[in-house]
N, C-alpha and C positions, 0 to 999 in steps of 0.2 A: 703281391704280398706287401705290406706296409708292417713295420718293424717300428716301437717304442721301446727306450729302455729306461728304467728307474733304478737308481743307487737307492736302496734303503727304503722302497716303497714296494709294494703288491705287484704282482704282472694283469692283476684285474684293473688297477689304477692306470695301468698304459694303455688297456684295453679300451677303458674310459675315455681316454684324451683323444683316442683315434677314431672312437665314434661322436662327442663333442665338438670335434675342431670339426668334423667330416671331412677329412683326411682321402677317405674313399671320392670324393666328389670329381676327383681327377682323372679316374678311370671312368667315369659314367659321363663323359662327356658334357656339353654345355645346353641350355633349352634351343632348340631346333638343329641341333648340331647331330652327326650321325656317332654315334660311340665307337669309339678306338675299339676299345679291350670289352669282349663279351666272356669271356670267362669267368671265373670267381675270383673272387677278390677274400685272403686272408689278411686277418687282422691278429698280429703277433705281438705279446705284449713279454717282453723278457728283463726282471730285476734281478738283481745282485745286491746282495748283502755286505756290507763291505767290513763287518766285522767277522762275520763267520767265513767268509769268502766263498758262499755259496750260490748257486744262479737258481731262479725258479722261470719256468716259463707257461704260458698259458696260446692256446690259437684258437680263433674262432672262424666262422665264415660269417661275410659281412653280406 
């Protein structure tokens, strides 16, 4: 699971930065290297508002 949070931005906008940076690339191992982690990999993107003091969250599978 890889986890982004935004104050005052979308939980789609974190979703964004963790598929952009490739974030996920750490679990998939390196080219000729054998992968760690075969499982799934979620990609959690959780904002907070910081004027209403609310939280939104979004998950996807990457």
């Amino acid at each position: 699971m890889i986890l982004e949070l935004k104050v005052d931005h979308k939980p789609e906008e974190a979703i964004a930065q963790i598929k952009e940076k490739e974030y996920a690339l750490r679990f998939k191992g390196k080219t000729a290297e054998r992968k760690e982690y075969t499982g799934r990999i979620l990609a959690v993107g959780i904002s907070y508002n910081s004027k209403t003091k609310e939280h939104e969250c979004k998950i996807e599978q990457l």
